[in-house]
C-alpha positions as CSV (number, residue, x, y, z in Angstrom):
1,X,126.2,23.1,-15.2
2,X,125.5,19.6,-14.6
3,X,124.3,19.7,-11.8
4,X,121.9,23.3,-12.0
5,X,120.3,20.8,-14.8
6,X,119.7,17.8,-12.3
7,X,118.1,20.2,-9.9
8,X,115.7,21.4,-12.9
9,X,114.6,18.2,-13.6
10,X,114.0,17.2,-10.0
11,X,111.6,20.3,-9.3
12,X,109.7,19.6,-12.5
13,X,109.4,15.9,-10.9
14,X,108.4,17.5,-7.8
15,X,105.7,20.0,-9.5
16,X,104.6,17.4,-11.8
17,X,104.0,14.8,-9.0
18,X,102.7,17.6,-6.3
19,X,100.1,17.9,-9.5
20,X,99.2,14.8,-9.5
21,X,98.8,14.2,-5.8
22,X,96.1,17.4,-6.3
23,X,94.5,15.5,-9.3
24,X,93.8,12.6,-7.4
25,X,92.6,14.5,-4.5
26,X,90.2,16.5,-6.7
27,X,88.8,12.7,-8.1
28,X,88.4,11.9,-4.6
29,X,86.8,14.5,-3.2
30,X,84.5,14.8,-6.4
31,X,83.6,11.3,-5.7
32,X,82.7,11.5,-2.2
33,X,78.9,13.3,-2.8
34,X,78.9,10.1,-4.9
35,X,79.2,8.1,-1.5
36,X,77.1,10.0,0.7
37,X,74.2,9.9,-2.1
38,X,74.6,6.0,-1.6
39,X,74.9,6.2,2.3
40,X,72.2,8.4,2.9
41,X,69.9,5.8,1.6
42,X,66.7,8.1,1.2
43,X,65.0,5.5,-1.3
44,X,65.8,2.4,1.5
45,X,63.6,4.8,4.0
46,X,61.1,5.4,1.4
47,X,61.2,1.4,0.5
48,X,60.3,1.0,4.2
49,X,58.0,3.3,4.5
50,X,55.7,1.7,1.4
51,X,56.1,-1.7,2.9
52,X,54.4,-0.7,5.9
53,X,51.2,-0.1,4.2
54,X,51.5,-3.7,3.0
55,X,52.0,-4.8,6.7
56,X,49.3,-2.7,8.0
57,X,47.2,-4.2,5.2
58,X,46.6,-7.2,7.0
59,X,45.4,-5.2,10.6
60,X,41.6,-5.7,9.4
61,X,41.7,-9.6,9.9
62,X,42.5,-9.4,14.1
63,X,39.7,-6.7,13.9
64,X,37.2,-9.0,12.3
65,X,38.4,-12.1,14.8
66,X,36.8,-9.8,17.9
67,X,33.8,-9.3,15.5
68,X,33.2,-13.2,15.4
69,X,33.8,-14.1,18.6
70,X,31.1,-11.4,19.8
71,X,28.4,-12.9,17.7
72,X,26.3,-16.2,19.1
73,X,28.2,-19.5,19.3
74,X,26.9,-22.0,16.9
75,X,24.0,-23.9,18.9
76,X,24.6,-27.6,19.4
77,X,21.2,-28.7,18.1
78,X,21.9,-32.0,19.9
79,X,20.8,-34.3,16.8
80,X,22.9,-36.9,15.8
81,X,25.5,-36.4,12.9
82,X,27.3,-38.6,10.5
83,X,30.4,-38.5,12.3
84,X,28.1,-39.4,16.0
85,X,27.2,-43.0,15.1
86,X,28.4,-46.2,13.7
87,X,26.0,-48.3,11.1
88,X,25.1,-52.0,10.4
89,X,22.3,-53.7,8.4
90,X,20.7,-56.5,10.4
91,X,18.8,-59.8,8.7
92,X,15.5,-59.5,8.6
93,X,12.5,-61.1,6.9
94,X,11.1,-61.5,3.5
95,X,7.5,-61.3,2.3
96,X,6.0,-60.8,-1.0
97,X,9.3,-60.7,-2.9
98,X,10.5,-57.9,-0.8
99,X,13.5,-58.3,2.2
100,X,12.7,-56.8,5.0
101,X,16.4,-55.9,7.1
102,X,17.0,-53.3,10.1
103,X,19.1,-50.2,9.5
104,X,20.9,-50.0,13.4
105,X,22.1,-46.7,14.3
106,X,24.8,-47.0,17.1
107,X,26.0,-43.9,19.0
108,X,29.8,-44.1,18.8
109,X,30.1,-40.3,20.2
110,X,30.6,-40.2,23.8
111,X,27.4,-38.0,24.6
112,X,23.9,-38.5,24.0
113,X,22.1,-37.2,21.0
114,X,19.2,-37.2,18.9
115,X,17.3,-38.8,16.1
116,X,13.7,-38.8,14.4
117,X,12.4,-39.5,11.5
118,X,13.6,-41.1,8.0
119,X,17.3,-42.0,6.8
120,X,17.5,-41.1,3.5
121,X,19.5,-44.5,1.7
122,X,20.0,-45.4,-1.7
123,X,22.2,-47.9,-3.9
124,X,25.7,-46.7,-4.5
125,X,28.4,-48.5,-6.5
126,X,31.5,-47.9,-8.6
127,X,34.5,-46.6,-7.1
128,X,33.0,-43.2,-7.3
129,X,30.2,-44.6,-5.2
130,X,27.7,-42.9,-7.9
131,X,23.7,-44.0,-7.0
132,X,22.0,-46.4,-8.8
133,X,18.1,-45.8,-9.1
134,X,16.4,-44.0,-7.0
135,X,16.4,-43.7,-3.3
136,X,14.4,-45.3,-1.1
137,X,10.7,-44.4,-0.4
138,X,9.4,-43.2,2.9
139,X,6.7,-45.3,4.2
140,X,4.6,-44.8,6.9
141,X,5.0,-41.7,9.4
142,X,7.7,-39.6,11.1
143,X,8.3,-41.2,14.3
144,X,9.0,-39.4,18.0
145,X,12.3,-38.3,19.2
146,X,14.8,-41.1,20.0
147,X,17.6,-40.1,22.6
148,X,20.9,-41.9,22.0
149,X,22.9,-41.9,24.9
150,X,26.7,-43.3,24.1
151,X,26.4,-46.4,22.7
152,X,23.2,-47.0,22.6
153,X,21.1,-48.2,19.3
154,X,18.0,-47.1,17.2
155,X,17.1,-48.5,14.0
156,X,14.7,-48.1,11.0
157,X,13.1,-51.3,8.6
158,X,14.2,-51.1,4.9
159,X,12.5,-53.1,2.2
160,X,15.0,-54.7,-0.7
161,X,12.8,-55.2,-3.3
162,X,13.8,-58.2,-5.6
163,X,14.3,-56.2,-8.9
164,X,14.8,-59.9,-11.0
165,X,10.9,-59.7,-10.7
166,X,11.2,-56.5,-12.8
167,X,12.0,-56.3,-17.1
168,X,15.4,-56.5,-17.2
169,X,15.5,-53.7,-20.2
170,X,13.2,-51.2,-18.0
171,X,15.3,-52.2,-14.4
172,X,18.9,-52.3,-15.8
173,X,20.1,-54.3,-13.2
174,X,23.5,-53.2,-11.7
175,X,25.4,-55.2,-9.5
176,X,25.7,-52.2,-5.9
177,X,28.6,-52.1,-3.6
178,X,26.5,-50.9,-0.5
179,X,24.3,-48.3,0.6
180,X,24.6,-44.1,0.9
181,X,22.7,-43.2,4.3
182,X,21.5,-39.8,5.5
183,X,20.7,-39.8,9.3
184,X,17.7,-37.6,9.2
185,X,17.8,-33.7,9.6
186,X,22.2,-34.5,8.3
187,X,23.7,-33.3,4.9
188,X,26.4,-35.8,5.4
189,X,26.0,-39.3,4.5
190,X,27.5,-42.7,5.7
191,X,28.6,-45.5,3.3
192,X,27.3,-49.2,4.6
193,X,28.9,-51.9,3.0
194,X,26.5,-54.4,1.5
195,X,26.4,-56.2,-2.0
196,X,23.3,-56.6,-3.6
197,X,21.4,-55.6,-7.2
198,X,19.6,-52.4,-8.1
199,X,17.6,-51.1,-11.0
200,X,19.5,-48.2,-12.5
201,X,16.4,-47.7,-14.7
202,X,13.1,-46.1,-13.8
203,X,10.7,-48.7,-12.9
204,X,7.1,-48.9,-11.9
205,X,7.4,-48.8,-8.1
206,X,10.4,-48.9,-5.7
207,X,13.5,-50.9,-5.5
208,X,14.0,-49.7,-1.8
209,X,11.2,-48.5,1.6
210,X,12.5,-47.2,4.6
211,X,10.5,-46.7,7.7
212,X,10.7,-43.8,10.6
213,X,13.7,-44.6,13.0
214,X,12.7,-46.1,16.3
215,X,14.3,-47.0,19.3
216,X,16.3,-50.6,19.9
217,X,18.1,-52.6,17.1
């Protein structure tokens, strides 16, 4: 009897354990759509497939480079340009409470260019460089053509009026750190180093002539 009951409670084990095993291998296999949903990766393959809109959204920009380079180059007008020349102020002479000194114009570029007409200068200071008064006034007439080649020099005759001579409550005198120049026919200006005093006020004539450019310094 003892034994019968030993082998009882070993099949039961053996049932109970083969039940398990099955339990376990039900789980598993239940989870394994579970895996192959994650492996399949349909949403990764959709995620690529919106980011290559993104990629492609940037194709227009080589198009439009073929675009530019068809068109016409920009013309070299051959005039000379802020960044073309180098600029001094020369002693000149005074008369009638005016100084007149020499704007020179050196060609630093390495190739010839071109310049006619007026500089456009006026008082700057601060260290903003902000004008004082007004800009100087264009007397006489525009000049011919001056060819530069490298190196070479033009200049134009400014007048420095003596503003002392004006009323020191219409002039406003202002001590200036130098002078703003604009090569004719340029839109960007030079600085020129030079101390002096302008009227930041409005004043009954000019503070500041300049002539046409002409060749030599």
């Amino acid at each position: 009897m003892t034994m019968v009951r030993s082998k009882t409670i070993s099949i039961g084990g053996l049932i109970a354990g083969t039940a398990g095993l099955l339990l376990l291998s039900a789980c598993g296999s239940e989870s394994t759509p579970v895996a192959q949903s994650s492996s399949a990766t349909p949403s990764s393959s959709a995620a690529d497939t919106s980011a290559a809109p993104s990629a492609t959204s940037s194709s227009p920009a080589p198009a439009q480079q073929p675009a530019q380079g068809s068109g016409p180059a920009p013309k070299d007008d051959g005039l000379c340009k802020a960044g073309d020349v180098k600029l001094s102020v020369a002693d000149g002479d005074a008369a009638a409470g005016t100084v007149y000194r020499k704007l020179v114009i050196t060609n630093s570029s390495g190739h010839a260019c071109t310049i006619q007409g007026f500089p456009g200068i006026s008082y700057v200071t601060g260290a903003d460089g902000h004008q004082v008064g007004e800009p100087a006034y264009r007397d006489g007439t525009k000049g011919e053509a001056v060819k530069l080649n490298n190196g070479e020099s033009a200049s134009a005759d400014v007048g420095f009026v003596n503003v002392r001579n004006y009323d020191e409550a219409v002039c406003k005198p202002t001590e200036t750190r130098g002078l703003r120049v604009y090569l004719p026919q340029e839109t960007a200006s030079n600085f020129v180093p030079l101390q002096g005093l302008g009227c930041a006020g409005k004043i009954p004539g000019n503070q500041l002539t300049v002539k046409t450019v002409h060749k030599g310094a």
